[in-house]
N, CA, C and O atoms as a GROMACS GRO file, in nm:
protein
  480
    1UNK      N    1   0.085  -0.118   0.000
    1UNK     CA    2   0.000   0.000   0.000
    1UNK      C    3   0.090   0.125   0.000
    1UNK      O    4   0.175   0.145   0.086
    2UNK      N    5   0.061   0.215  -0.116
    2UNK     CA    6   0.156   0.318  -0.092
    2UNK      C    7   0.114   0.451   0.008
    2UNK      O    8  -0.006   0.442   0.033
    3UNK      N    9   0.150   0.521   0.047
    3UNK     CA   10   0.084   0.656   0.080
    3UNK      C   11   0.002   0.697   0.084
    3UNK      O   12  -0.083   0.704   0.174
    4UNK      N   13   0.006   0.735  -0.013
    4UNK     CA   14  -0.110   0.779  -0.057
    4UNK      C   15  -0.232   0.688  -0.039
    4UNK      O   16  -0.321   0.720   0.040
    5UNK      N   17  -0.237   0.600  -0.096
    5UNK     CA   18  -0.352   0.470  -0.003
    5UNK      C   19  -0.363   0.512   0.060
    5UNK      O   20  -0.462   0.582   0.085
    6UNK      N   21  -0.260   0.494   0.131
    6UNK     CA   22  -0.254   0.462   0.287
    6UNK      C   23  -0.333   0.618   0.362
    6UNK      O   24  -0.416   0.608   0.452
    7UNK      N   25  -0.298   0.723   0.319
    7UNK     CA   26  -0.349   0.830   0.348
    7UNK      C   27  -0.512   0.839   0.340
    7UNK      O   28  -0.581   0.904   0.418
    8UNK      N   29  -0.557   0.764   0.237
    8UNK     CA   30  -0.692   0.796   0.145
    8UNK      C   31  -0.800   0.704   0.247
    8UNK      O   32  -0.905   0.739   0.300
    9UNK      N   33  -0.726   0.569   0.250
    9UNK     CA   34  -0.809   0.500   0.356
    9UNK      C   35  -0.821   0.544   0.529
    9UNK      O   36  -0.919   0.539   0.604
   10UNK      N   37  -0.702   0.582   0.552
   10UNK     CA   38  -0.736   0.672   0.679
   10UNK      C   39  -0.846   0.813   0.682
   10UNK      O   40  -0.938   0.835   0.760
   11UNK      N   41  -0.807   0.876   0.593
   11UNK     CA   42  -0.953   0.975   0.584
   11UNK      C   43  -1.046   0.922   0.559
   11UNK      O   44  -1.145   0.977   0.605
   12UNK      N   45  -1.069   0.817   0.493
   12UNK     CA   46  -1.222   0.816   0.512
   12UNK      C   47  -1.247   0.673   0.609
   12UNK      O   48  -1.352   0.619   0.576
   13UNK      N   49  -1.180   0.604   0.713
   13UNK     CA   50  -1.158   0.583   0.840
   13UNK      C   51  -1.210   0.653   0.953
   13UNK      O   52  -1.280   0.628   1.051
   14UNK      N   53  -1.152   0.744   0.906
   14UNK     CA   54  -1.155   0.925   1.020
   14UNK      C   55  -1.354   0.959   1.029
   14UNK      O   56  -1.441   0.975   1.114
   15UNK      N   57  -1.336   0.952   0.849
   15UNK     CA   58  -1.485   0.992   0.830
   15UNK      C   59  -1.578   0.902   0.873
   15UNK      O   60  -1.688   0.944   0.909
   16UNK      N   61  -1.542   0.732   0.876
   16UNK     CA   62  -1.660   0.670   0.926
   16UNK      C   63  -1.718   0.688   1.054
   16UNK      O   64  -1.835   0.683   1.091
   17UNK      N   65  -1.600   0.713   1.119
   17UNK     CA   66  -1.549   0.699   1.278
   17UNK      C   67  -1.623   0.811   1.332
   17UNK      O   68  -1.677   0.807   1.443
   18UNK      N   69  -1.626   0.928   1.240
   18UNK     CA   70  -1.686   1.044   1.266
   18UNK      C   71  -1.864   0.980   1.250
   18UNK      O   72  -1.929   0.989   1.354
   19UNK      N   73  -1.914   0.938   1.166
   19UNK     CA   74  -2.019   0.883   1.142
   19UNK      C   75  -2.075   0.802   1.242
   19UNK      O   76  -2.189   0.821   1.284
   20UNK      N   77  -1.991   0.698   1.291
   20UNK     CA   78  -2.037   0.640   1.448
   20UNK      C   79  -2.044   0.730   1.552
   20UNK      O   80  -2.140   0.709   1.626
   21UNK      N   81  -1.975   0.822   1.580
   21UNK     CA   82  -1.984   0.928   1.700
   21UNK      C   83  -2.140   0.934   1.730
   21UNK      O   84  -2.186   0.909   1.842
   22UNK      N   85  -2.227   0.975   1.607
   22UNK     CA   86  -2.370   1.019   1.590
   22UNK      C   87  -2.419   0.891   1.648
   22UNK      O   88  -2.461   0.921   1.759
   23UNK      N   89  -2.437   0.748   1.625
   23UNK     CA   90  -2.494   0.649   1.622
   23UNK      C   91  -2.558   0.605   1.758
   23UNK      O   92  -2.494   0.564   1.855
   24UNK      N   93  -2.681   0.618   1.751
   24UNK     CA   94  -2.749   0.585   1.909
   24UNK      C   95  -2.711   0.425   1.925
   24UNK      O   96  -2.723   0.390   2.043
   25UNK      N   97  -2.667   0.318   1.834
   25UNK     CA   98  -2.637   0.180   1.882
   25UNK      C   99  -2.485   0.164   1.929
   25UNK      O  100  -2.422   0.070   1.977
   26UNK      N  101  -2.453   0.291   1.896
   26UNK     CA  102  -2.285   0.272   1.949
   26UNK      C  103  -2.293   0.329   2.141
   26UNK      O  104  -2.358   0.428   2.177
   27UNK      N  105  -2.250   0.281   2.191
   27UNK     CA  106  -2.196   0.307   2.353
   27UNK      C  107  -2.170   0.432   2.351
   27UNK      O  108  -2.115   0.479   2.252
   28UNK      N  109  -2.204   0.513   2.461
   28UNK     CA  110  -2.200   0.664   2.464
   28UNK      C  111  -2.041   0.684   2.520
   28UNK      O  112  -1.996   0.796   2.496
   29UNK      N  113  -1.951   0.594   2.592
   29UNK     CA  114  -1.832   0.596   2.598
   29UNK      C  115  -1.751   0.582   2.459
   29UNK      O  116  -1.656   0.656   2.436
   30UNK      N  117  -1.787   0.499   2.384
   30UNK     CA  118  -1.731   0.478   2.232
   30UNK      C  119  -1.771   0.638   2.159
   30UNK      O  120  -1.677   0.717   2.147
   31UNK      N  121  -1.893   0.675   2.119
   31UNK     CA  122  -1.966   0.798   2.098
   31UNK      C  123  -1.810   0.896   2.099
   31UNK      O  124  -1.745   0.932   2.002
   32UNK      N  125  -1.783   0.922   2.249
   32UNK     CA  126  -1.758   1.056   2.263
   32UNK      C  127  -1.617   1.018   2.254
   32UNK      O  128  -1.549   1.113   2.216
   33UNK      N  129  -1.526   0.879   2.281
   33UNK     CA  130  -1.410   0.864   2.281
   33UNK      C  131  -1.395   0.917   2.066
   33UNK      O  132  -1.318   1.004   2.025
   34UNK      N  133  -1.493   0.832   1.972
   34UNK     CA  134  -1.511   0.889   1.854
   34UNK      C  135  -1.443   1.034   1.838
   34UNK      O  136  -1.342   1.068   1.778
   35UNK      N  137  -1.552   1.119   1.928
   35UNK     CA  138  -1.532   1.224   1.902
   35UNK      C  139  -1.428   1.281   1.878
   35UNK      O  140  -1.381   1.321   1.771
   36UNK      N  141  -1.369   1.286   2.050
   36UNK     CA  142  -1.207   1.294   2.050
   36UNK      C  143  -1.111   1.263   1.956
   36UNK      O  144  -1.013   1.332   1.928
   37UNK      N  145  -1.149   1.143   1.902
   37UNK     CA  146  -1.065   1.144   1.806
   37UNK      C  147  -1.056   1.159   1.677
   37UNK      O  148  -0.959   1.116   1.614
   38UNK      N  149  -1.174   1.233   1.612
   38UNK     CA  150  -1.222   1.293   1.482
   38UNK      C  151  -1.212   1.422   1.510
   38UNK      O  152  -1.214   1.506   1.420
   39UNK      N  153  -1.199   1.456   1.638
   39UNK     CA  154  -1.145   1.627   1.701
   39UNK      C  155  -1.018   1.631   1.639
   39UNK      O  156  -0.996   1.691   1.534
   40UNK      N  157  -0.932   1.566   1.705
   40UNK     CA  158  -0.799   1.543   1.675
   40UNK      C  159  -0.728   1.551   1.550
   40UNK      O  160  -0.641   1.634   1.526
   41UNK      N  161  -0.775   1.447   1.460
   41UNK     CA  162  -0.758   1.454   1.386
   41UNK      C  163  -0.792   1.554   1.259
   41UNK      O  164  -0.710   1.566   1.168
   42UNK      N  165  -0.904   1.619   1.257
   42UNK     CA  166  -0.928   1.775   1.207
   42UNK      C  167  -0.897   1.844   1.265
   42UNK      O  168  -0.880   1.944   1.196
   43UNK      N  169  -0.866   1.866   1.392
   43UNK     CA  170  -0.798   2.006   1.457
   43UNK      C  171  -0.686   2.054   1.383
   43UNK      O  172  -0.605   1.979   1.329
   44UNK      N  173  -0.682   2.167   1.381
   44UNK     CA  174  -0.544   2.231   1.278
   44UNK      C  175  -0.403   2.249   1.398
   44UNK      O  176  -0.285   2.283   1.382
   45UNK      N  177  -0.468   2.216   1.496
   45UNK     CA  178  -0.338   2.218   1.645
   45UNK      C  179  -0.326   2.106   1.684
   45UNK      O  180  -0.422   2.036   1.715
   46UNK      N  181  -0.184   2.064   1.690
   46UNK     CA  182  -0.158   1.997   1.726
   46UNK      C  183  -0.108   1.951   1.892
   46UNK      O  184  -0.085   2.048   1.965
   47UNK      N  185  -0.093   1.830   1.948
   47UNK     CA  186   0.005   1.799   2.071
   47UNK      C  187   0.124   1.863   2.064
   47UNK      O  188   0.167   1.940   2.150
   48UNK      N  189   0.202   1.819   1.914
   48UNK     CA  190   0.308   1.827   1.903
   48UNK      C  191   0.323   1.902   1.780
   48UNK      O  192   0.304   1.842   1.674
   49UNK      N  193   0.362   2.060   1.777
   49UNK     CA  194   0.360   2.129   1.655
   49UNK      C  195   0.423   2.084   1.492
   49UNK      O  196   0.542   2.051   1.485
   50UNK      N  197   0.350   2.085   1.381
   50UNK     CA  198   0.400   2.051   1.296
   50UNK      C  199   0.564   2.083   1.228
   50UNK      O  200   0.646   2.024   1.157
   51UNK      N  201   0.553   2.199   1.289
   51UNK     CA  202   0.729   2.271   1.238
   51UNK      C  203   0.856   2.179   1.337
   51UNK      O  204   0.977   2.177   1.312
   52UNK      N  205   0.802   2.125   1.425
   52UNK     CA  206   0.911   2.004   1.453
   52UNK      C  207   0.969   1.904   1.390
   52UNK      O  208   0.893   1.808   1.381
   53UNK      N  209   1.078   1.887   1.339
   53UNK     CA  210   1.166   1.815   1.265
   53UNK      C  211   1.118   1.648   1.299
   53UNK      O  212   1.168   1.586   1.392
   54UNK      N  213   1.058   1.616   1.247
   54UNK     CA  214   1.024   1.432   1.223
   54UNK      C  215   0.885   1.410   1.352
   54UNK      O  216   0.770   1.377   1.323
   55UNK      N  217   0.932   1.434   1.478
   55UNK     CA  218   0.842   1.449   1.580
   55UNK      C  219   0.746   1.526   1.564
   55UNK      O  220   0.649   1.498   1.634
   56UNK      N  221   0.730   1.647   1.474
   56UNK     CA  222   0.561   1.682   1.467
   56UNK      C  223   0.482   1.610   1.346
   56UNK      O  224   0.359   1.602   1.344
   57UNK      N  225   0.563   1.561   1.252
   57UNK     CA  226   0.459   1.483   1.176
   57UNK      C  227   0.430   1.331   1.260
   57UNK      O  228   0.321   1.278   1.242
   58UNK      N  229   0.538   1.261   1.360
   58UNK     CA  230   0.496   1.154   1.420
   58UNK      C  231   0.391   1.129   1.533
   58UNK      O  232   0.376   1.017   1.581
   59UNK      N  233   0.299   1.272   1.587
   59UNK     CA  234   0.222   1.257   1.660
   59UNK      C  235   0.126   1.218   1.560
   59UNK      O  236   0.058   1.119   1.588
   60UNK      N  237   0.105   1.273   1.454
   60UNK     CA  238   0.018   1.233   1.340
   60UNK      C  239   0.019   1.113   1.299
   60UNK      O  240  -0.091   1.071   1.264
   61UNK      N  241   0.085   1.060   1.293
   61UNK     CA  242   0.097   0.889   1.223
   61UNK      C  243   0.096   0.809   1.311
   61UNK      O  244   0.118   0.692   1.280
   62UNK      N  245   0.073   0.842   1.440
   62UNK     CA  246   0.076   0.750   1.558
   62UNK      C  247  -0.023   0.763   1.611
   62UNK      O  248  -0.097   0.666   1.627
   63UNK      N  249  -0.063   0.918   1.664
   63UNK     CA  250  -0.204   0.908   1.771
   63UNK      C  251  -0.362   0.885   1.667
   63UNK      O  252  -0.465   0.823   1.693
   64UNK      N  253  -0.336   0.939   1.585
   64UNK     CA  254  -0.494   0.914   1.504
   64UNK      C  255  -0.554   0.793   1.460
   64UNK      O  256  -0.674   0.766   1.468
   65UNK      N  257  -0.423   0.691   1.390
   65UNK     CA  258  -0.412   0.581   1.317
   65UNK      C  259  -0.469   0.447   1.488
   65UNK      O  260  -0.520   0.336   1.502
   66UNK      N  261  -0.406   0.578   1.591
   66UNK     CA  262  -0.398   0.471   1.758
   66UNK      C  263  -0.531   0.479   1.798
   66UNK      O  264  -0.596   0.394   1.858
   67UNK      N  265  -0.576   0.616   1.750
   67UNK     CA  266  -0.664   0.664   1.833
   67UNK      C  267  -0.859   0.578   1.727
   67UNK      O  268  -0.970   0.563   1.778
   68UNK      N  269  -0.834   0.559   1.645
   68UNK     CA  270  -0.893   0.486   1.528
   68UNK      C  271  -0.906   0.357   1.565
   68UNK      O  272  -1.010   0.292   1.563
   69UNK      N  273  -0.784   0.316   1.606
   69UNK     CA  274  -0.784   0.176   1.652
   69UNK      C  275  -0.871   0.086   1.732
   69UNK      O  276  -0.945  -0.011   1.722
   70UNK      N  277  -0.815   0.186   1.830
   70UNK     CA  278  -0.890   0.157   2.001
   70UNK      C  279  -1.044   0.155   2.023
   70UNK      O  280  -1.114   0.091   2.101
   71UNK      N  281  -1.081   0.278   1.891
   71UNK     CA  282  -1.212   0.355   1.873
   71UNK      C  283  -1.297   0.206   1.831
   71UNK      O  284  -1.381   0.151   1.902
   72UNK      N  285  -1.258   0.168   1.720
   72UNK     CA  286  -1.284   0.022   1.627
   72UNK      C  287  -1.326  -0.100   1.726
   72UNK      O  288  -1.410  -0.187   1.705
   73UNK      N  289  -1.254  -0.085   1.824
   73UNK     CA  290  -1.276  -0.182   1.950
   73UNK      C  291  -1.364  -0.217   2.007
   73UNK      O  292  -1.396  -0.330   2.043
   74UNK      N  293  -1.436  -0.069   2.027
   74UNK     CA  294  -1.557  -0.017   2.083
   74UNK      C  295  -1.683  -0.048   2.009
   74UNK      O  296  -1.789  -0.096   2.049
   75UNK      N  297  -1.648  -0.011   1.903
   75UNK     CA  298  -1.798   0.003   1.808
   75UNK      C  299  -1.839  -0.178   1.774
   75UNK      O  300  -1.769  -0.276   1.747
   76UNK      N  301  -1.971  -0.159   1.789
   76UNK     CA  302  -2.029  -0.311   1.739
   76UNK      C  303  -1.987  -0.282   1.530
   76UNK      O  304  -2.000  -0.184   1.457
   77UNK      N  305  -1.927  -0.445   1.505
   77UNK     CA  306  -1.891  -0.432   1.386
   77UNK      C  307  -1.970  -0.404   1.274
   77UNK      O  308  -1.924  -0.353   1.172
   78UNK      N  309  -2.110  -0.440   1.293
   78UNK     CA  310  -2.220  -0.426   1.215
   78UNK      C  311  -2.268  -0.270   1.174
   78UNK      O  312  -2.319  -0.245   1.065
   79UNK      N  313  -2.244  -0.166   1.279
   79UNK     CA  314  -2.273  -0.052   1.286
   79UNK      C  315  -2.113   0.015   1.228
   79UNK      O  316  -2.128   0.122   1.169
   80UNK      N  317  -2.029  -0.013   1.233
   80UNK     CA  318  -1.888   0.041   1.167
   80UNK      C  319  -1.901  -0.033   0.997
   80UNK      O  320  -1.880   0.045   0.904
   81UNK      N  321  -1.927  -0.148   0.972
   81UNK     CA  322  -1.951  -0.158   0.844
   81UNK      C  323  -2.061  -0.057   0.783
   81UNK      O  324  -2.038   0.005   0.679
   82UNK      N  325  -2.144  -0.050   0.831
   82UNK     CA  326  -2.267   0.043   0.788
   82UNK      C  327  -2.211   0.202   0.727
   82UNK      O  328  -2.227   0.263   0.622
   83UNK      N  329  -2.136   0.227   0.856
   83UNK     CA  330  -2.078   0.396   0.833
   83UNK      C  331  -1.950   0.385   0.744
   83UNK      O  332  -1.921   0.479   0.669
   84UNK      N  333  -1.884   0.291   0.748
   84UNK     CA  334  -1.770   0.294   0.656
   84UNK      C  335  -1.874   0.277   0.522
   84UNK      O  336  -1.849   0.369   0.445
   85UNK      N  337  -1.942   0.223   0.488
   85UNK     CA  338  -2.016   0.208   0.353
   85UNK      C  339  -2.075   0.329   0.290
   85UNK      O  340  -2.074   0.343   0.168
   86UNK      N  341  -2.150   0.457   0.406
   86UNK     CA  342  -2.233   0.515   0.426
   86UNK      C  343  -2.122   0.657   0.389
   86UNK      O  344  -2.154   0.757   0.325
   87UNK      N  345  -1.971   0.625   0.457
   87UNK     CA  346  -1.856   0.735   0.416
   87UNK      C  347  -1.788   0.679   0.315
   87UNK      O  348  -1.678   0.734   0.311
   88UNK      N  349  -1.795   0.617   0.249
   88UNK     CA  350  -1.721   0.554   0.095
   88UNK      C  351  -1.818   0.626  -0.005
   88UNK      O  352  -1.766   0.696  -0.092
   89UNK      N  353  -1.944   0.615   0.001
   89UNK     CA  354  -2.031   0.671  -0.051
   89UNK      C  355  -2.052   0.807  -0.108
   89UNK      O  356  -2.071   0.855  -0.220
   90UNK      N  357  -2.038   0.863   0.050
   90UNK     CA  358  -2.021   1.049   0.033
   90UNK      C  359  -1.901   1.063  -0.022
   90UNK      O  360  -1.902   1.135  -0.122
   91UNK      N  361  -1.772   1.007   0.015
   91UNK     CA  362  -1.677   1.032  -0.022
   91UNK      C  363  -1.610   1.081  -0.191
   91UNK      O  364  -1.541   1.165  -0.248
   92UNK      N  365  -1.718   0.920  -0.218
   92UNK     CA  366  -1.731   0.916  -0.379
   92UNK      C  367  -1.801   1.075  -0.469
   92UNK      O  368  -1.761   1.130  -0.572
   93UNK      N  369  -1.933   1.116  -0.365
   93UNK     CA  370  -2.011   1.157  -0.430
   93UNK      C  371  -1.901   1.343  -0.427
   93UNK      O  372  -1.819   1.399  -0.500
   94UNK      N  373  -1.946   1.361  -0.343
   94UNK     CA  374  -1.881   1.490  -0.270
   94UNK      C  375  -1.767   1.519  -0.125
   94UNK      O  376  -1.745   1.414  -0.064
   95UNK      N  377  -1.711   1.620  -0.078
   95UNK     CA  378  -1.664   1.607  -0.007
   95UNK      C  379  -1.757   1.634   0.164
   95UNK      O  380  -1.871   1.679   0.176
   96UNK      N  381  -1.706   1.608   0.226
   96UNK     CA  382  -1.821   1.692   0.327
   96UNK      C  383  -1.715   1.786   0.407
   96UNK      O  384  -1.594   1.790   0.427
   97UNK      N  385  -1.865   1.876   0.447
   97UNK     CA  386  -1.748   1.969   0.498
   97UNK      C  387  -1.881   2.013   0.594
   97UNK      O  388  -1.998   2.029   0.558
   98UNK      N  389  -1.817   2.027   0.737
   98UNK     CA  390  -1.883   2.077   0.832
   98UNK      C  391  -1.823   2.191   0.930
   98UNK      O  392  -1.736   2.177   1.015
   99UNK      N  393  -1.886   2.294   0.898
   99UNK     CA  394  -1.811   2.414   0.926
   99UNK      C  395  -1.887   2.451   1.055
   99UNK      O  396  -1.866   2.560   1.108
  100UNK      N  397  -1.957   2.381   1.095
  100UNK     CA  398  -2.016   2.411   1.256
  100UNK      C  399  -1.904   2.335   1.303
  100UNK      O  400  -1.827   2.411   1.362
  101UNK      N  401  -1.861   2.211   1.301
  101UNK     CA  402  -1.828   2.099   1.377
  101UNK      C  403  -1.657   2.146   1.374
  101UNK      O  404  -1.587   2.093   1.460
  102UNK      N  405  -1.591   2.242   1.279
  102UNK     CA  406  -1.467   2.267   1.281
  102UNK      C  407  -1.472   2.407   1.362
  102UNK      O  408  -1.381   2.448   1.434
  103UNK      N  409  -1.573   2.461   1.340
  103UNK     CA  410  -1.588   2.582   1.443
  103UNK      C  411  -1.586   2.562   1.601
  103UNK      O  412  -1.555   2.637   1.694
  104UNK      N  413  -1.628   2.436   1.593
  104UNK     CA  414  -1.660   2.432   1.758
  104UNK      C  415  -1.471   2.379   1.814
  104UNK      O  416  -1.410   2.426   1.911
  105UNK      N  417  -1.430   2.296   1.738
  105UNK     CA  418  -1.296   2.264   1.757
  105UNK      C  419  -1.216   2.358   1.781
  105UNK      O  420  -1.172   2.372   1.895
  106UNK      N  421  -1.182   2.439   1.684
  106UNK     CA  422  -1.144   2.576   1.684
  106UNK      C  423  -1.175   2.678   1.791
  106UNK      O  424  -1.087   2.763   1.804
  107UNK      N  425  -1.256   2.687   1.853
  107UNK     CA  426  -1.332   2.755   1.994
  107UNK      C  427  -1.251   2.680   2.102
  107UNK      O  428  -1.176   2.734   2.183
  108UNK      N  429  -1.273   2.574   2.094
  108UNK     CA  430  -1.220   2.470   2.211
  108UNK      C  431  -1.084   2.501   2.214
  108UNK      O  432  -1.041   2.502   2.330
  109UNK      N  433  -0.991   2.529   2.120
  109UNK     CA  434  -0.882   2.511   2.108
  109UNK      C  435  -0.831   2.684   2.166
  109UNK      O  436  -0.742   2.707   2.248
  110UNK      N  437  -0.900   2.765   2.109
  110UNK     CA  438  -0.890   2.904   2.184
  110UNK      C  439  -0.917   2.911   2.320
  110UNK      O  440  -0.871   2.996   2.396
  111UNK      N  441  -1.002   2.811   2.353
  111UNK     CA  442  -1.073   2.882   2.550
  111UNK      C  443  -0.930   2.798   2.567
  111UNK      O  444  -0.842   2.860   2.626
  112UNK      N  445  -0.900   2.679   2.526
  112UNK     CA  446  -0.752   2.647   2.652
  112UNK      C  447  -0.705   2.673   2.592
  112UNK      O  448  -0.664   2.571   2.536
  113UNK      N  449  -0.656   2.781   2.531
  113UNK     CA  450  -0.522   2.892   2.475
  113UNK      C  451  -0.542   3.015   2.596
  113UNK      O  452  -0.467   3.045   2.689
  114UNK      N  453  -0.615   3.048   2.573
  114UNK     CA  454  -0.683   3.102   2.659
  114UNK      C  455  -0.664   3.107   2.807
  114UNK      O  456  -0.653   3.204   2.882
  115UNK      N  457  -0.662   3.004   2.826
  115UNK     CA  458  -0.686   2.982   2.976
  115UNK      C  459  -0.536   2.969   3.038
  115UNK      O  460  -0.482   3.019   3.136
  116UNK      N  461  -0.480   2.847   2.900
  116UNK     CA  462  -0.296   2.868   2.999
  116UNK      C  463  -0.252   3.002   2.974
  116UNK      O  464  -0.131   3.019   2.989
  117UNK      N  465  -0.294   3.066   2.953
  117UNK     CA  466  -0.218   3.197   2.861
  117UNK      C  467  -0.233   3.299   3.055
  117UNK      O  468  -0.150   3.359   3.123
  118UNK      N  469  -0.398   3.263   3.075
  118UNK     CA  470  -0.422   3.332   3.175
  118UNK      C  471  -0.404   3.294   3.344
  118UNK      O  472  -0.444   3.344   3.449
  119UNK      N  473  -0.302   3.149   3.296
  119UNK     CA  474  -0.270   3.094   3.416
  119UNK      C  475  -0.089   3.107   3.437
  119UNK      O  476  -0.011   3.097   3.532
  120UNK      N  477  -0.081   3.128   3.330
  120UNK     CA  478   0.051   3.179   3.295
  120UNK      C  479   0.084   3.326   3.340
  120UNK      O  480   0.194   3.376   3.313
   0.00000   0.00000   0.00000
């Protein structure tokens, strides 16, 4: 699998994963752990800043791909086939783009900027 694959199937991974978050048959611990990690992975901030030499692209290839993983664990398989089918689909058709759901990330990411800034 090259890269790029490899890249293509993780986004829309990301996207199913995002798709279970919503799912009333998924566990409300699975739900929101989802979240977290479809936060993460669209957040434009990182743990570990991208301008770091090898170590800011490796929080990326480690925590999302980890954080995906664990997520997968959680979810009943029947309901993750569904949304992976359901995000192959959109994927195909159009892109999605949710500009509430990156707004709210973006907010989140300011109040604790915010806050160490004002504890600092």
């Amino acid at each position: 699998m090259t890269w790029r694959e490899w890249a293509t199937h993780l986004r829309a991974e990301v996207y199913a994963v995002s798709l279970t978050s919503r799912d009333p048959r998924v566990p409300w611990y699975a739900r929101s752990f989802a979240a977290c990690v479809v936060a993460y992975a669209f957040s434009p901030i990182d743990l570990i800043p991208d301008f770091i030499p090898v170590i800011g692209h490796l929080d990326d290839l480690l925590i999302v791909p980890l954080g995906i993983a664990l997520t997968l664990k959680m979810i009943p398989p029947e309901v993750m086939a569904e949304c992976r089918q359901r995000a192959d689909a959109s994927l195909r058709t159009d892109r999605p783009t949710k500009w509430l759901a990156a707004g709210i990330v973006v907010a989140v990411w300011l109040l604790l900027a915010s806050l160490a800034i004002r504890l600092l």
